[in-house]
Structure formats: structure tokens, C-alpha cells
C-alpha positions as CSV (number, residue, x, y, z in Angstrom):
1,X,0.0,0.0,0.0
2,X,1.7,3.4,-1.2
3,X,1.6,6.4,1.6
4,X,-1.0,8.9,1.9
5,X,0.1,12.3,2.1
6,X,-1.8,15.4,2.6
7,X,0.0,19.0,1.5
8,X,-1.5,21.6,4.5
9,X,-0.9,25.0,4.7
10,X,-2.5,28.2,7.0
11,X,-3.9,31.0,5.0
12,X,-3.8,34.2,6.2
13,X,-4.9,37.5,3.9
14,X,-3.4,37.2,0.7
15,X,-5.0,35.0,-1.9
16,X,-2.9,35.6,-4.3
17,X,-0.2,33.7,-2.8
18,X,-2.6,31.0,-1.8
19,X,-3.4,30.9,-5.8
20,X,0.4,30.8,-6.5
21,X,1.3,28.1,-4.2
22,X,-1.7,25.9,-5.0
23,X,-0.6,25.7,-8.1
24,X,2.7,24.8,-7.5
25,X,0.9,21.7,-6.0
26,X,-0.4,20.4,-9.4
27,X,2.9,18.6,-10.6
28,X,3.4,16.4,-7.1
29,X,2.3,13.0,-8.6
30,X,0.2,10.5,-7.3
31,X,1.8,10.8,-3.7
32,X,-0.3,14.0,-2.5
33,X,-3.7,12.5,-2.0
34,X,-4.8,15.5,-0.1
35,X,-5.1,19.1,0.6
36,X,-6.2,20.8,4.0
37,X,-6.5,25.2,3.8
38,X,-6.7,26.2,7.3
39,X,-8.0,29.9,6.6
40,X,-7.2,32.9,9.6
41,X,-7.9,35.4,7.1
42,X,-10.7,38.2,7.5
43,X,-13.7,37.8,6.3
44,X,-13.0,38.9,2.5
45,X,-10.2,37.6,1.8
46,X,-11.5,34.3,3.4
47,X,-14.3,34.5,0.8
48,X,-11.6,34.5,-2.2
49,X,-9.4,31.8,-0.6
50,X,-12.9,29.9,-0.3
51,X,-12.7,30.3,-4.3
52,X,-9.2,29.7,-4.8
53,X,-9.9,26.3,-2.9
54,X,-12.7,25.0,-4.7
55,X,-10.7,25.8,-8.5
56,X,-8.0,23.5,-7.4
57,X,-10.0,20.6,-4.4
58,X,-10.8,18.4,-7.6
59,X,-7.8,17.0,-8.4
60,X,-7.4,15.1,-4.9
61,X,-9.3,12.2,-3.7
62,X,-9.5,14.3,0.2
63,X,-9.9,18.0,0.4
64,X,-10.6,20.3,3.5
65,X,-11.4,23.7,4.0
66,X,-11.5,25.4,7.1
67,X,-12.1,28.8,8.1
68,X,-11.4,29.9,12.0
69,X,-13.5,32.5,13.6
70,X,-10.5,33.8,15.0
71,X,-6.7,34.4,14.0
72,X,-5.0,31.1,15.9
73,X,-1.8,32.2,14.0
74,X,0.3,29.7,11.9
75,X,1.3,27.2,14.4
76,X,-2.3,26.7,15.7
77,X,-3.5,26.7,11.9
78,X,-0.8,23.8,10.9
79,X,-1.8,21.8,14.4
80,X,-5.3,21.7,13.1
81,X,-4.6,20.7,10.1
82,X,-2.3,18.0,11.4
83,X,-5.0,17.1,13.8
84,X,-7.3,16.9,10.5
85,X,-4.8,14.8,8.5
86,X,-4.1,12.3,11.2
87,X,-8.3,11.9,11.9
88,X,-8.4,11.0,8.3
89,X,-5.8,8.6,8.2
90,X,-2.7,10.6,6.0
91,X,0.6,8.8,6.7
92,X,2.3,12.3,5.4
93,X,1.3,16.1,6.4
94,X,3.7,18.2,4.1
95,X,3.5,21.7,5.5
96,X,3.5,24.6,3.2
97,X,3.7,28.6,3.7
98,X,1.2,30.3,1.7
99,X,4.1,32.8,0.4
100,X,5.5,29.7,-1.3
101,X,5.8,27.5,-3.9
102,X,7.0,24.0,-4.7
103,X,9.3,22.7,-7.4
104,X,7.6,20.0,-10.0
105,X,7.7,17.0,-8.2
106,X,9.3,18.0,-4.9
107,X,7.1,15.6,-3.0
108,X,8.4,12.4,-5.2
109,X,11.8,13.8,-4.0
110,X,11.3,13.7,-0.6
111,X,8.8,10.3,-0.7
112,X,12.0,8.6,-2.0
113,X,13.2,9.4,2.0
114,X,9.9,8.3,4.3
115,X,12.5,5.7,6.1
116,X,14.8,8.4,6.9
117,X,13.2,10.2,9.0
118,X,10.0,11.3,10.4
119,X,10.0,15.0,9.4
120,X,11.8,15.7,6.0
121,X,12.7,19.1,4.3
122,X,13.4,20.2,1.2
123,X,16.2,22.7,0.0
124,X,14.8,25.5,0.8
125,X,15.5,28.9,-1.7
126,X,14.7,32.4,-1.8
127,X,11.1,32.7,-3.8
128,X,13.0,35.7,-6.2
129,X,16.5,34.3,-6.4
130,X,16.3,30.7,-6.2
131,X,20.1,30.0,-6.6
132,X,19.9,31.9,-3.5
133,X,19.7,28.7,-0.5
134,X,18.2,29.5,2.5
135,X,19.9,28.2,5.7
136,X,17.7,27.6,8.8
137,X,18.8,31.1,10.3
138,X,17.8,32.7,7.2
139,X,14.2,31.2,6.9
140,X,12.5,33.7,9.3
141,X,9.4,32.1,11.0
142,X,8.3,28.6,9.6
143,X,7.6,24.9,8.7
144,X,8.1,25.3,4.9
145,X,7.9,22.7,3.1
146,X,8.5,20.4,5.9
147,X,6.6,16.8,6.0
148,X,5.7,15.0,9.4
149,X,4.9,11.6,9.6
150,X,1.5,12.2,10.7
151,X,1.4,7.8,12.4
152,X,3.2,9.2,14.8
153,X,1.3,12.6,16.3
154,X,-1.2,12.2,18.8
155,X,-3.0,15.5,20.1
156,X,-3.8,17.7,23.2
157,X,-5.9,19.9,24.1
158,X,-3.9,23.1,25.8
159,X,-5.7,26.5,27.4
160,X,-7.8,26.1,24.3
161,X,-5.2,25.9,21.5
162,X,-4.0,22.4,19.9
163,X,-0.3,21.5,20.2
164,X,1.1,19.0,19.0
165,X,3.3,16.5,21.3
């Protein structure tokens, strides 16, 4: 049986780069069964991420979309979605920042390592100069393009916000 993964990422605001990076999704390959939008954004913009979504949920066999009443910030967003990837049986959660994009066929790159490790990462590279590598002090604030091996989570609730132990 091949893994499931699921490609999750936390909108906030700016649809376009939610348009840009879902699109980068299309040229995975059959790994990414799923896709899970956790949406913090205000009320319009949430209402043009809603569209983005539904142009681009087709194409996998598990989509999600959810949108908070409240901003739980990025690492609250991606522990949902975790929580929601796990609940639906994903092997995979591969964590994406709306502000970027994936190479053609990243994922098969990094499905080529599941018994290496249970979180993998990609090279990461500056969006505009992507000779440009990014070294861990350089990426600012997040889990881009990282992929947690979802078996292995298990979830807490925590002064009302999810963690994951």
C-alpha cells in the first residue's frame, strides 16, 4: 500500500499567494492525495481563498477547507490541520507557507526518504533568487515545506489551543 500524504498550509490575507502556491501543488504525482486550507484570514479575503480552494480541491481524492472565527496564528493553523490529517488517516502532512511554492515534483523527492526520517525538508530557496539557498537562520518564522509523519502525532488539548506532542 503506497503512503497517503496530505499538503497543509494556513492561509492568512493574501489569496494571491494562496493561488500561487496551489498551483505549484499540481505537478506532485500521485503521492499528494490531499489538501487541507486552514483559513485565519478576515472575512473577505477568506471568501476569495474559499474560491481559490474549490478551483483547485478536484484533483485530490480528500480535500478540506476550514475557516477559523478567530486568527490562531500559523502554528495553531498547521496543528489543526495535522490534527485533520491524522483523523483521516494521511501517513504524510507536508507543511506549506502560503508565500511559497513547490518545485515540479518535490514531493516524489522527498517520498524517496519516508524511512529516513519522520519529518523531512526540502532545500529551501529564496522565492526571487532561487540560486539563492536559504539556511535555517535565514528562513524567518516557519515549517516550509516540511513533511511530518503524521502515524506518529497524537493531540492535546492546551488553554484552548491544539499542540502537537
Amino acid at each position: 500500500m503506497s503512503m497517503q500524504v496530505c499538503a497543509a498550509t494556513v492561509a492568512y490575507n493574501d489569496p494571491k499567494e494562496l493561488a500561487r502556491l496551489l498551483s505549484s501543488l499540481t505537478n506532485q504525482g500521485p503521492a499528494l492525495n490531499g489538501l487541507i486550507i486552514i483559513d485565519n484570514s478576515t472575512d473577505w479575503h477568506a471568501a476569495e481563498n474559499r474560491k481559490i480552494f474549490n478551483a483547485h480541491f478536484e484533483q485530490y481524492p480528500f480535500a478540506h477547507y476550514h475557516k477559523n472565527k478567530t486568527n490562531i496564528g500559523s502554528a495553531g493553523g498547521f496543528c489543526h490541520a495535522m490534527r485533520i490529517a491524522h483523523e483521516n488517516s494521511f501517513d504524510w502532512v507536508w507543511l506549506l507557507d502560503q508565500d511559497g511554492v513547490v518545485t515540479d515534483f518535490c514531493l516524489a523527492e522527498l517520498v524517496k526518504n519516508f524511512n529516513n526520517g519522520d519529518i523531512l525538508c526540502p532545500k529551501v530557496v529564496d522565492i526571487d533568487q532561487p540560486w539563492l539557498t536559504l539556511t535555517y537562520k535565514r528562513c524567518k518564522k516557519n515549517f516550509f515545506g516540511r513533511l511530518w509523519n503524521a502515524r506518529y502525532a497524537s493531540f492535546k488539548e492546551s488553554h484552548g489551543l491544539d499542540r502537537v506532542l
